[in-house]
C-alpha positions in Angstrom: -79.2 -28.0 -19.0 -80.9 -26.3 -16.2 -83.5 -27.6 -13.5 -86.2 -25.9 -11.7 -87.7 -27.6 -9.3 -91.4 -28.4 -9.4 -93.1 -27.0 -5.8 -96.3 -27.1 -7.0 -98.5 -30.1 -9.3 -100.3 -27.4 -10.8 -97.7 -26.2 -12.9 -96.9 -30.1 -14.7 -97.4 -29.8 -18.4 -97.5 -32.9 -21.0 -95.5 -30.8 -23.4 -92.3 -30.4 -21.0 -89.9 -33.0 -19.9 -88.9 -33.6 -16.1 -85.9 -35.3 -14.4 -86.5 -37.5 -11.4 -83.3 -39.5 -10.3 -81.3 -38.9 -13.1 -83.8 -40.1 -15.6 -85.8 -38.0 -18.0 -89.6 -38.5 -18.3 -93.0 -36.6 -19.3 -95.6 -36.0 -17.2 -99.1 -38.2 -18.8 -102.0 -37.2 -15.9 -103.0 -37.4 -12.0 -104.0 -41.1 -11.0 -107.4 -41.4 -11.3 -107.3 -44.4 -8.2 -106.1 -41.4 -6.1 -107.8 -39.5 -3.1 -108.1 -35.7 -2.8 -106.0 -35.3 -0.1 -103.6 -37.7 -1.7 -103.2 -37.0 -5.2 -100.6 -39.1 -7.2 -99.0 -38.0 -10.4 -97.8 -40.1 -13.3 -94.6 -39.9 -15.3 -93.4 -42.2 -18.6 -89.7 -42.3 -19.6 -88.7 -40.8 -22.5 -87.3 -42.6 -25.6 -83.9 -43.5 -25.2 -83.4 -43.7 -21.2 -82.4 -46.6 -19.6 -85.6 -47.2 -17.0 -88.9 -48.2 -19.4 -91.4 -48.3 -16.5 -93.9 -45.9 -15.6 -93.8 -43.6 -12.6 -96.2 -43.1 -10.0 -95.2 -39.8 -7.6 -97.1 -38.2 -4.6 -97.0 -34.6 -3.8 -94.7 -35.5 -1.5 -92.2 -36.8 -3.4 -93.0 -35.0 -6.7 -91.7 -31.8 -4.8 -88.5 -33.2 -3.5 -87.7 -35.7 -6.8 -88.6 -33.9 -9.6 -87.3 -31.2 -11.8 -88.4 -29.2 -15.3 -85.9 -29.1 -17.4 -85.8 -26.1 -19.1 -85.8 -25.7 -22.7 -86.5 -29.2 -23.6 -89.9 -30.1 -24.7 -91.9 -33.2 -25.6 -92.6 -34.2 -29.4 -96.2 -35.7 -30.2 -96.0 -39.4 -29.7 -98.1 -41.7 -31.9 -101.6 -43.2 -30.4 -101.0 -46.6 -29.2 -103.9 -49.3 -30.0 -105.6 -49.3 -26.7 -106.3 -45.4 -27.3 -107.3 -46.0 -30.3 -109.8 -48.7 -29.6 -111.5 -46.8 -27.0 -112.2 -44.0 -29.6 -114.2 -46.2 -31.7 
């Protein structure tokens, strides 16, 4: 399994999966409570890994914590309810 480290936001992609301390996750969207200048970034474990709650990163922190792990994607995951209710 190879890492490459993730300098820059712009290149997160919902379809790839990341490690950050050990765990895997996949990247959902930037924080919409954050600033500009600040931008946060949030993460969800995958299936199967031992943490369950969500991840919130800064730049800061995204750059020295996470990694792409390359060659392993993200399968669709089915619409939960809450999604679902806002469509209708």
């Amino acid at each position: 399994m190879k890492l490459n480290s993730v300098y820059c936001p712009s290149i997160l992609s919902v379809s790839k999966a990341y490690q950050i301390d050990g765990t895997l996750y996949r990247y959902l969207f930037p924080c919409s409570d954050s600033s500009i200048n600040h931008p946060n970034y949030w993460f969800k474990p995958m299936p199967g890994q031992s943490k369950k709650a969500d991840l919130k990163l800064n730049r800061n922190k995204l750059r020295s914590r996470c990694y792409e792990v390359e060659g392993m994607g993200v399968n669709a995951e089915v619409i939960n309810n809450s999604v679902q209710l806002t469509l209708l």
